[in-house]
C-alpha positions in Angstrom: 74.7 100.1 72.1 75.1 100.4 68.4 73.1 101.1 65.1 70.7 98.4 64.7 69.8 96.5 61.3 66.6 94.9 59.9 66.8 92.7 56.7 63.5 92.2 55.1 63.2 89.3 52.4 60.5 87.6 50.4 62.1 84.4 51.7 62.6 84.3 55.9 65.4 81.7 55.0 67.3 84.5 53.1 67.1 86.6 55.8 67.7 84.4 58.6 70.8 83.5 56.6 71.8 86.7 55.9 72.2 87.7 59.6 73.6 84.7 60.4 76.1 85.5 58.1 76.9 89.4 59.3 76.6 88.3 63.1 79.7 86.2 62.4 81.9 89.6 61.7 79.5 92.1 63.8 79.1 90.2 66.8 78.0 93.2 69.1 75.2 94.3 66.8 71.5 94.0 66.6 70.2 91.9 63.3 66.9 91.3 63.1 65.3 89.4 60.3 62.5 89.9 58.6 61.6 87.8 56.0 58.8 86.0 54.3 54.9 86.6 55.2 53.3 85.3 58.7 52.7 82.1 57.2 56.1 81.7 55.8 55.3 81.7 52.3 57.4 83.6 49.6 56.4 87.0 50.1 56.5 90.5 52.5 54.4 91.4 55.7 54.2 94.7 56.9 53.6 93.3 60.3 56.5 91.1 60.5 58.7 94.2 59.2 57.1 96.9 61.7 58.0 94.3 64.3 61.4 93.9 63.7 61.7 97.8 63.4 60.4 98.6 66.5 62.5 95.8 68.1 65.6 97.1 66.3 64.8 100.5 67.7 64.7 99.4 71.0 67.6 97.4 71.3 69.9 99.8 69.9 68.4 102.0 72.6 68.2 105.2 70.3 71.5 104.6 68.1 68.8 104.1 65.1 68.2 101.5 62.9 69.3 100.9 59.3 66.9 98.3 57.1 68.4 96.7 54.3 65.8 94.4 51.2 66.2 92.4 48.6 63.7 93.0 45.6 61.3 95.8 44.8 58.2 95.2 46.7 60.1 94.5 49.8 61.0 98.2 49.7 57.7 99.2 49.1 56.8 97.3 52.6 60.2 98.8 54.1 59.0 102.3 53.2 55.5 101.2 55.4 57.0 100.8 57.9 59.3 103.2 58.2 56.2 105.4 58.3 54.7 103.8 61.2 57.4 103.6 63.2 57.2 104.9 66.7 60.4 106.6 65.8 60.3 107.2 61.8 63.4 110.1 61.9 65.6 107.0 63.6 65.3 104.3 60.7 67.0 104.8 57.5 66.7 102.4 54.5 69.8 101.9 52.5 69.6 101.7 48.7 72.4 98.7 48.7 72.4 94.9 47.8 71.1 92.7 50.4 74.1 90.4 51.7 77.0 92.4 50.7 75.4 96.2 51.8 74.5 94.1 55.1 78.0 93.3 55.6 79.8 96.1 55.3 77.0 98.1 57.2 77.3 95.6 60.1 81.0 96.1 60.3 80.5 99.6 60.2 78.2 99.3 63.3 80.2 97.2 64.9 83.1 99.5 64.6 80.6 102.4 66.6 79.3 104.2 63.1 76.7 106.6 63.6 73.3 105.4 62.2 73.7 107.7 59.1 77.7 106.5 58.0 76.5 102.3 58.4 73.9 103.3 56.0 76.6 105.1 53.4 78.7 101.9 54.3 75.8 99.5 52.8 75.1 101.8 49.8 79.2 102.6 49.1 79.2 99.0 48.1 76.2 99.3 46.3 78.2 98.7 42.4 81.6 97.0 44.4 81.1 93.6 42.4 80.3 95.3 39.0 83.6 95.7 36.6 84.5 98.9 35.6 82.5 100.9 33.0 79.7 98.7 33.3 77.9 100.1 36.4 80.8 99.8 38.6 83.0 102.3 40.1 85.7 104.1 37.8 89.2 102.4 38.6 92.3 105.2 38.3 94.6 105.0 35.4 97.7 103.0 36.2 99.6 105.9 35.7 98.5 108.2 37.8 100.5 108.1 41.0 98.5 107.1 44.1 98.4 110.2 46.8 99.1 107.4 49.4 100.0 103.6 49.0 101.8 100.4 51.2 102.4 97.6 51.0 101.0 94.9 53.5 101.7 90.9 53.7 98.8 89.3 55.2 100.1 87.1 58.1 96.4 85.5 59.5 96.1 82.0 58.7 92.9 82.1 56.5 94.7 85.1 54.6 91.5 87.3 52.6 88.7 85.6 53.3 85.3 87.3 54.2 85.7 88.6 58.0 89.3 90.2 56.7 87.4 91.6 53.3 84.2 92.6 55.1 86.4 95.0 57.4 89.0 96.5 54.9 85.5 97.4 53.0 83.2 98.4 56.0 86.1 100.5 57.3 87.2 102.4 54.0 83.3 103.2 53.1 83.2 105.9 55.8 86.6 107.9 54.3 86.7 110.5 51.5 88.8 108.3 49.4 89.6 106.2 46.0 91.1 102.7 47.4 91.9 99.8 45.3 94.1 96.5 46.7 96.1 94.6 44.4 93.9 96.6 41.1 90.5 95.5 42.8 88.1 98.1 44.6 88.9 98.4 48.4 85.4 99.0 49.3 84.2 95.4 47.1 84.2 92.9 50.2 83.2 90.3 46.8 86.6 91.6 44.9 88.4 91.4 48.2 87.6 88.1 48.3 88.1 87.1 44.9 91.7 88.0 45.1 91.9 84.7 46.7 95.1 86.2 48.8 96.4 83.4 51.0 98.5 83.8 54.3 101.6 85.4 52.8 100.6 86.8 50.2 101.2 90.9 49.7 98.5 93.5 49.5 99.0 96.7 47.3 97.1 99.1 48.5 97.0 102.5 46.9 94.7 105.6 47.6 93.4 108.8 46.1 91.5 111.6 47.8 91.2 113.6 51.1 91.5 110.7 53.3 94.4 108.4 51.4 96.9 108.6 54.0 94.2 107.2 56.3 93.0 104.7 54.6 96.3 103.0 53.7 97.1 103.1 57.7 93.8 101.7 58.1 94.4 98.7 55.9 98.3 98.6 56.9 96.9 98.4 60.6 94.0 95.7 59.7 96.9 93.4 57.8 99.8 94.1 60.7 97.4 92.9 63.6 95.8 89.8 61.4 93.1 91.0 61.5 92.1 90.2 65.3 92.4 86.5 63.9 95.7 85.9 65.4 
């Protein structure tokens, strides 16, 4: 089993996307979307939501459940509920953007995160596509030397595209750690993408904090292996 995730949406479309889109890199994990009212109109039910909790709960058969939304009243419904829950102290809600925190949580949860590190994995991400000083995370001076760095050349066909970003990110939210690749923010899966890095192209990767030597093995080991893609 592993943690399971519920994305609530004012637009079932949204969410059914959303999960289609996270199933592609999490393949083993329980989505369950929950969007729009019960006459698919543009809006929240706290039926439809209690629903999809109590079937998350079930089929991740006690690894918990993580819920993900998209705009204010949709946490409001979240927060419902949570309360009425059969198992409240199991679901978490994670304070993250919708597609982005799902993705990285869902790799997380894939990768057999407990329930309470794929919800840090969602909210880690939470400022990712934000430049610095404006929200976003701080980057480190140039100049300061890395406690750990490599460097990687990608060797999958499709080079950085969003399975390859989603797990450097997913992976590197659970460690104690600074990471940026190539001068963008490891744990970004959008900046990891927007580095457009093709099949051959080489990944800087350079880390600060308790867990640097691990992360740059992490992503070292990611690159080396293609990222399963091979």
């Amino acid at each position: 089993m592993t943690v399971g995730i519920v994305v609530v949406s004012h637009s079932s479309k949204i969410a059914e996307g959303a999960v289609e889109l996270a199933a592609q890199m999490a393949p083993d994990v329980e989505l369950v979307a929950a969007g729009g009212t019960d006459d698919e109109r543009i809006g929240t039910s706290l039926e439809k939501v209690l629903a999809a909790v109590e079937q998350s709960l079930v089929d991740s058969g006690g690894d918990g459940v993580v819920v993900l939304t998209d705009l204010g009243s949709a946490v409001m419904t979240a927060e419902s509920a949570m309360e009425f829950a059969s198992d409240p102290d199991a679901v978490l809600l994670a304070d993250a953007p919708l597609v982005e925190g799902l993705v990285a949580a869902a790799v997380a949860a894939q990768g057999g995160a407990g329930v309470e590190d794929v919800c840090k994995a969602a909210e880690a991400v939470a400022f990712g596509g934000l430049p610095a000083g404006v929200g976003g995370p701080e980057i480190p001076d140039d100049k300061e030397e890395p406690d750990a760095s490599g460097d990687f050349e990608l060797i999958n066909p499709l080079g950085m595209h969003a399975r390859p970003a989603a797990k450097i990110a997913g992976g590197l939210s659970g460690l104690d750690v600074e990471v940026t690749v190539n001068g963008v923010d490891g744990m970004s899966i959008m900046a990891l993408m927007a580095l457009a890095a093709g099949k051959g192209s080489s990944l800087r990767v350079e880390a600060r904090g308790k867990d640097s030597l691990k992360a740059v093995e992490y992503v070292g080991r990611l690159v080396e292996e293609g990222f399963g893609e091979l």
